[in-house]
C-alpha positions in Angstrom: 140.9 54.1 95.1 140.8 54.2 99.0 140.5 51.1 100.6 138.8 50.0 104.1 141.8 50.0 106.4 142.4 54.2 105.5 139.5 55.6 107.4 139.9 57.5 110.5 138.2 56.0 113.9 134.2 57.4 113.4 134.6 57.7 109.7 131.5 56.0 107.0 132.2 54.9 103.9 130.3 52.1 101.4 131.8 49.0 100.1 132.6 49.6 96.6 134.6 46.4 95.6 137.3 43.7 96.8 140.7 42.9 95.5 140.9 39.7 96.9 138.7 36.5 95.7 138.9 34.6 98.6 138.5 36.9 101.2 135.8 38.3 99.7 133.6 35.4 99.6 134.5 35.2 103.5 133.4 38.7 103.9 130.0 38.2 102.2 129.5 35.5 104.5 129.6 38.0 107.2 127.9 41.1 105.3 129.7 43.0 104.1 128.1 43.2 100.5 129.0 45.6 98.0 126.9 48.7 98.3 126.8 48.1 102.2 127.7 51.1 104.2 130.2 50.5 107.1 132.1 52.9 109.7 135.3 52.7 111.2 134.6 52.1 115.2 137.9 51.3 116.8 141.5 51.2 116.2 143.8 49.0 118.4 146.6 50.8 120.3 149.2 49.6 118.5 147.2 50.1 115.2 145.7 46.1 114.6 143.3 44.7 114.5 140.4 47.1 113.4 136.4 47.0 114.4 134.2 48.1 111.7 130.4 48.7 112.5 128.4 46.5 109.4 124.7 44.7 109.0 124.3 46.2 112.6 127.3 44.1 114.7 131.2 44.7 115.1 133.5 42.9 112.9 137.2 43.2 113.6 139.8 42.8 110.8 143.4 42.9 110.2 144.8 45.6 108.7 145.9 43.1 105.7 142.6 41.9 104.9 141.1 45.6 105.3 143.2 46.7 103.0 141.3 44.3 100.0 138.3 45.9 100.8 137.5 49.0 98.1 135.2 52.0 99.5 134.0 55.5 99.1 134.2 57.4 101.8 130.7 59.4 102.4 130.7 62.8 102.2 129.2 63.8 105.1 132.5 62.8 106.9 134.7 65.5 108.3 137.1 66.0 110.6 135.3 67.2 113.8 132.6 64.0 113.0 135.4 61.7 113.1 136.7 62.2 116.9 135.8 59.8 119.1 
């Protein structure tokens, strides 16, 4: 089980799942829907918050509440797609 706040900086994946009740219903509100696919934009420098690319706009997260979010990382994803 990988979860959002493991991907690398360019990285897709799709939202599988969340772990958390409440933030979940929070994170529908703002798209991102099970069987949406997302990518990993930006990291900050001292590695929080995170901006993830869903529904077409940038969302930033904490780590903590990225780490609820279940996905599968797509498999076109390697490493020389992932450097930014």
């Amino acid at each position: 089980m990988q979860t959002l706040d493991t991907l690398l900086p360019g990285q897709t994946a799709t939202i599988q799942e969340f772990t958390d009740d409440f933030l979940s219903l929070k994170f529908i509100e703002m798209g991102c829907l099970p069987g949406e696919k997302i990518k990993l934009s930006y990291i900050a420098p001292l590695g929080d918050p995170i901006a993830i690319e869903v529904s077409g706009y940038l969302l930033s997260l904490r780590k903590q509440e990225a780490a609820t979010i279940v996905v599968k990382v797509n498999p076109e994803n390697n490493v020389e797609s992932c450097v930014i």
